[in-house]
C-alpha positions in Angstrom: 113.6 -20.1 -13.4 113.4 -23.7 -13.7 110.1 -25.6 -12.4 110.1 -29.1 -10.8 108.4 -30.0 -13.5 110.4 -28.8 -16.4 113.6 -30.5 -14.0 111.7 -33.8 -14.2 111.4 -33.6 -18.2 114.6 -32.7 -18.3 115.9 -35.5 -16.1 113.4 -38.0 -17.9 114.8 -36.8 -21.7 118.4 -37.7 -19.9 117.9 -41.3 -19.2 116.0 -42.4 -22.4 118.4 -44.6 -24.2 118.5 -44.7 -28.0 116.3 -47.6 -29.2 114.7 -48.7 -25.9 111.4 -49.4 -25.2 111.4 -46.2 -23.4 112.1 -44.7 -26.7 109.4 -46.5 -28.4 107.2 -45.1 -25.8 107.5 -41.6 -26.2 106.6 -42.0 -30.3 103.5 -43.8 -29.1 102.6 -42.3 -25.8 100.7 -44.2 -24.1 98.8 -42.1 -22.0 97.1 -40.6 -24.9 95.3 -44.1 -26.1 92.8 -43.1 -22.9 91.2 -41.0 -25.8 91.2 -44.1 -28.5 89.8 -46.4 -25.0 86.9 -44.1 -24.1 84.8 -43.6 -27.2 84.7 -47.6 -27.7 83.9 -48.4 -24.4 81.1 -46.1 -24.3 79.7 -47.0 -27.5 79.5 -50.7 -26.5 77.7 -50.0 -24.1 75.3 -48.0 -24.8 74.5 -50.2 -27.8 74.2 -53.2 -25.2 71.6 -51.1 -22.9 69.6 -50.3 -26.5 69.6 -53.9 -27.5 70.7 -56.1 -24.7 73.5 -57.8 -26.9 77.0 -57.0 -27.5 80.3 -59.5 -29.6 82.8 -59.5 -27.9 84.9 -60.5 -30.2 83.6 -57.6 -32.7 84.0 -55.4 -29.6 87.5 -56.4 -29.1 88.5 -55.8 -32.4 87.1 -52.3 -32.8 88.9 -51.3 -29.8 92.5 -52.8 -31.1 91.7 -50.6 -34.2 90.6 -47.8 -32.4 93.9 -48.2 -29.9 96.2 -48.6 -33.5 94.8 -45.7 -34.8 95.9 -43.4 -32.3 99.2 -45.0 -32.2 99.9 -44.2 -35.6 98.8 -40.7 -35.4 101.4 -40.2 -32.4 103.9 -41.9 -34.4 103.4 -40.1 -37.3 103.0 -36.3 -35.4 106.7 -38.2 -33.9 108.5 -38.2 -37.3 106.4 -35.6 -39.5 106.7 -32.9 -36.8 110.9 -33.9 -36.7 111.3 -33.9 -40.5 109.5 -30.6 -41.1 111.7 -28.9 -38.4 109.4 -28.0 -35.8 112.3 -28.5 -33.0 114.5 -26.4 -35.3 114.1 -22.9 -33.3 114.7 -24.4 -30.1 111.4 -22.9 -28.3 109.1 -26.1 -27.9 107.7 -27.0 -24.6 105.5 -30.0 -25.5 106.4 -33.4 -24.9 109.7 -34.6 -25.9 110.0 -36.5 -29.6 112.0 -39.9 -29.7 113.1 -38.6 -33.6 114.1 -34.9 -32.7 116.3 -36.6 -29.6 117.9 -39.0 -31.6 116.3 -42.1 -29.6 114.7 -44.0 -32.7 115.6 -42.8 -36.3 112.9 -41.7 -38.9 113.1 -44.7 -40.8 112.4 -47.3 -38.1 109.4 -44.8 -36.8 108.0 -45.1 -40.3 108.4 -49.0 -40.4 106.6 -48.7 -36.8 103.9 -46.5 -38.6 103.5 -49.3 -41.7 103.8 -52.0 -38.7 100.7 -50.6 -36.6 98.8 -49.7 -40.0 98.5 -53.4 -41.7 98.1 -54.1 -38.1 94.4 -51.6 -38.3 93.6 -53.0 -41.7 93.8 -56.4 -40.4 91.6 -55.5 -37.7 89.0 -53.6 -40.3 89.2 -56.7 -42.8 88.0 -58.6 -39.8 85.1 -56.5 -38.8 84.4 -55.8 -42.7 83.5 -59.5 -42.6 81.3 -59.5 -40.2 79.2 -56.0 -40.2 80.0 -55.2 -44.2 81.7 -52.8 -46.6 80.5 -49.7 -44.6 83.2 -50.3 -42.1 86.1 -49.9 -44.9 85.1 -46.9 -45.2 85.2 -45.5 -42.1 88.5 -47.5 -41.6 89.9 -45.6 -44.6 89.0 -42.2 -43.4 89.7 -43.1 -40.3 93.7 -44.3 -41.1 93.7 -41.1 -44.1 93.3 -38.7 -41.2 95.5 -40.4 -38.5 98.2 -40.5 -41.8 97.5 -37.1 -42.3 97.9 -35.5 -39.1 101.1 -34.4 -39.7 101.9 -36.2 -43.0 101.7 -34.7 -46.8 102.5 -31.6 -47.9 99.2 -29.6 -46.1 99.2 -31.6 -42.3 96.2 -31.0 -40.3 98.6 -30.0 -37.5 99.5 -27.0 -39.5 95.9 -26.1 -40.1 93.2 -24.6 -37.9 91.4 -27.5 -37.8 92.9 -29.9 -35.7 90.3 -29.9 -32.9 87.8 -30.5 -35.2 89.6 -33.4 -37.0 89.6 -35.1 -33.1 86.1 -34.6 -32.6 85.5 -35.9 -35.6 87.1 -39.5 -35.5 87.4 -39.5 -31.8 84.2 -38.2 -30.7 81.7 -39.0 -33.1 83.5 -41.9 -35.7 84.8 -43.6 -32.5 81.3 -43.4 -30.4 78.7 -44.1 -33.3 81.2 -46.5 -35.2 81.6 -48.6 -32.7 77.9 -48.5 -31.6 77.3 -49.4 -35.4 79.8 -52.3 -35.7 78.3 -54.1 -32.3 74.7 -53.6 -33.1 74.3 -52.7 -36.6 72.4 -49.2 -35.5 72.7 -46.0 -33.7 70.6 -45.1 -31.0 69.8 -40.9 -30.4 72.0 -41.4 -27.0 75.1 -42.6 -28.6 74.9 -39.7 -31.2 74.9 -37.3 -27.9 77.5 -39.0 -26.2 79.6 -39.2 -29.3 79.6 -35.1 -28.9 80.3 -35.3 -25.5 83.5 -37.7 -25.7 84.4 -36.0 -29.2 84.6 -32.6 -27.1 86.7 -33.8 -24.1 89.0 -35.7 -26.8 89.5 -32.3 -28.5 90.1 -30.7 -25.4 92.9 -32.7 -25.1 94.9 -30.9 -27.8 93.7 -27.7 -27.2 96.0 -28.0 -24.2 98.7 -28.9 -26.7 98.1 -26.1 -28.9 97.8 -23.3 -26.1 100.8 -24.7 -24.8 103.2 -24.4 -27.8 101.2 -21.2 -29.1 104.4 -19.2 -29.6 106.7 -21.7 -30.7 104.2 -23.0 -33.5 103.8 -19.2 -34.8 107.7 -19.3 -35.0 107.5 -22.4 -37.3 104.5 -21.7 -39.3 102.2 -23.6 -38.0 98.6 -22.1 -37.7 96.5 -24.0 -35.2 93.1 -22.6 -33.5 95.6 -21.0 -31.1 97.9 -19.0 -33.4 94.9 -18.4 -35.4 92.4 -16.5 -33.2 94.6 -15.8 -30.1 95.4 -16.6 -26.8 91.5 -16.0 -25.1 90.0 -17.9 -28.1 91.8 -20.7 -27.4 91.1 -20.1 -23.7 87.5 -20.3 -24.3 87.7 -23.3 -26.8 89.4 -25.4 -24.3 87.0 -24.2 -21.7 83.9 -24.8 -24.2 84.9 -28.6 -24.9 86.0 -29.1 -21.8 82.5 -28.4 -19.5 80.2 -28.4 -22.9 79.9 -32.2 -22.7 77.9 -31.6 -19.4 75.1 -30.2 -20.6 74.3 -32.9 -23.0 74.0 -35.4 -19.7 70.5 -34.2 -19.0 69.3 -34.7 -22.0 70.7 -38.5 -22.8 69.3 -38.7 -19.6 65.9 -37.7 -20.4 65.6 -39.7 -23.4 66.5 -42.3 -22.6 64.6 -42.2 -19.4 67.8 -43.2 -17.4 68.6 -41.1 -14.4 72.1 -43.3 -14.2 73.0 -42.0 -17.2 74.1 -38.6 -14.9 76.6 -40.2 -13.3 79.7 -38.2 -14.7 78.1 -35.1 -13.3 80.4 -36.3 -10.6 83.0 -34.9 -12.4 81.8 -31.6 -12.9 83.7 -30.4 -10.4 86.7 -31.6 -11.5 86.4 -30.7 -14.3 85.3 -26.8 -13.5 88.8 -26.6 -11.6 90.5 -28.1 -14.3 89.3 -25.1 -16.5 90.7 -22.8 -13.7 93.9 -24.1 -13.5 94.3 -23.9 -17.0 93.5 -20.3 -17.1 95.9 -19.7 -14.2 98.7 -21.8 -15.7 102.4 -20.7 -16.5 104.0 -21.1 -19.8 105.8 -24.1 -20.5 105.6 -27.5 -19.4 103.4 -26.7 -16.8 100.3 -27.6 -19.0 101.8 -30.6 -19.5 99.6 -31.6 -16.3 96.8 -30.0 -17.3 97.2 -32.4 -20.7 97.6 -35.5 -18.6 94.2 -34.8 -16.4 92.1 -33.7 -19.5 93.0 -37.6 -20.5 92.0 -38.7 -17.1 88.7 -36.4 -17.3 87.6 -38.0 -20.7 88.6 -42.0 -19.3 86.1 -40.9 -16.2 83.5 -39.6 -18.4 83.4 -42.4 -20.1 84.0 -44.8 -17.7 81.2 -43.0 -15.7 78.8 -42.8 -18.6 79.2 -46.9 -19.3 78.6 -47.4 -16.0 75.2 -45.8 -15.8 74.1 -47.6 -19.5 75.4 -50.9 -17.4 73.2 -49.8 -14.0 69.7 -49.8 -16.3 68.1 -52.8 -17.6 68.3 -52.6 -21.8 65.5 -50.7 -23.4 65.8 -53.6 -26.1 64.7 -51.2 -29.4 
């Protein structure tokens, strides 16, 4: 049987017209750059509670990189995942792909990919000049790993270790980079809160992975999910999801800011988003679930800035 949801998709896929901005905008996704938003904004500012100064202009440039980067890793997961075949069997239930429909061609994806990544470096160059040499680095392992997502011969996606690649460069990159580039230091909170955003980040694709577990065994691709099994990934998700929660107290108590447990607010949320992925059909279903782990992770953060912003700066 058919779900409302799945007839929505269907009658969303329908009405995308070859080329169209629409088209553009299921290669980028826009609702996924919540997880390139939230780890900038809360490593602005907790860097401005620690030393009572922020640039703004430094500030907006690490979040245009941090926005591009995620761009190009959709983009690329776009074209990479249609090249290799991955729609091939028929079975997917993720997302739809603007190559695998026919509504942009590889080639002008891949000029969007070259487009968006001169686009980063320009942005890096920029912040290179004013914080130093250390920030090419990270913007080169940043852009490898967004490139390699689902590009070269071995793609992250295909691998095990996808989660762990997020909560790497969105978690703690993202949070302590851009704590780094504003102040020129890293304060013990912003190491914490880099685990906490990194985990909700991941979260995010756990969804995608439980979701698609038995299409991606059918095209060789071995996430977490295929790996270890339906109730590892269960627990994963459910361990990145509410694990962020427990490091509240503790920034908390360091830092000697009680407002810094304002997204305990969302614990709730957040505990019956866990159950309703446990109790959640096969198929697009979880595409729901995907969409309010993004809005989970933009509240956290959004909560967690809030509650740096409420205290006067500690000025360290």
């Amino acid at each position: 049987m058919t779900t409302t949801t799945e007839k929505n998709s269907l009658h969303d896929a329908m009405a995308v017209r070859a080329g169209s901005l629409q088209a553009w905008a299921v290669a980028v996704r826009p609702r996924s750059l919540l997880v390139a938003l939230s780890p900038v904004l809360v490593g602005a500012t907790l860097g401005f509670r620690r030393t009572g100064q922020i640039d703004w202009v430094a500030a907006a440039l690490a979040l245009a990189a941090a926005l591009l980067m995620q761009v190009i890793t959709n983009m690329q997961n776009d074209v990479g995942y249609t090249v290799r075949g991955g729609d091939s069997s028929g079975t997917r239930t993720g997302l739809p792909r603007a190559t695998s429909n026919g509504w942009l061609s590889v080639r002008h994806v891949r000029l969007g990919i070259v487009v968006a990544s001169l686009a980063a470096v320009a942005c890096g160059l920029a912040l290179v000049a004013w914080r130093g040499w250390p920030v090419l680095a990270i913007g080169v392992c940043s852009l490898v790993a967004a490139l390699a997502y689902m590009g070269g011969p071995r793609p992250i996606a295909y691998s095990p270790w996808g989660e762990l690649t997020v909560f790497l460069f969105f978690g703690l990159v993202a949070v302590m980079g851009s704590d780094w580039v504003l102040t020129g230091s890293v304060g013990t909170v912003t190491m914490l809160a880099s685990f906490a955003i990194g985990g909700i980040a991941a979260a995010a694709l756990a969804v995608n992975n439980h979701r698609d577990i038995a299409h991606d065994r059918l095209v060789g691709r071995r996430t977490f999910a295929v790996t270890f099994g339906d109730a590892a990934s269960r627990g994963l998700y459910a361990f990145l999801l509410l694990g962020p929660f427990a490091l509240l107290p503790v920034m908390a108590a360091i830092d000697d800011a009680p407002t810094l447990l304002l997204p305990m607010l969302m614990l709730p949320a957040a505990w019956q988003l866990r159950r309703d992925f446990e109790r959640c059909p096969r198929g697009l279903a979880f595409n729901q679930i995907l969409f309010r782990t993004f809005k989970l992770e933009l509240w956290f953060a959004a909560l967690l800035s809030a509650g740096a912003l409420l205290q006067q700066p500690v000025l360290r």
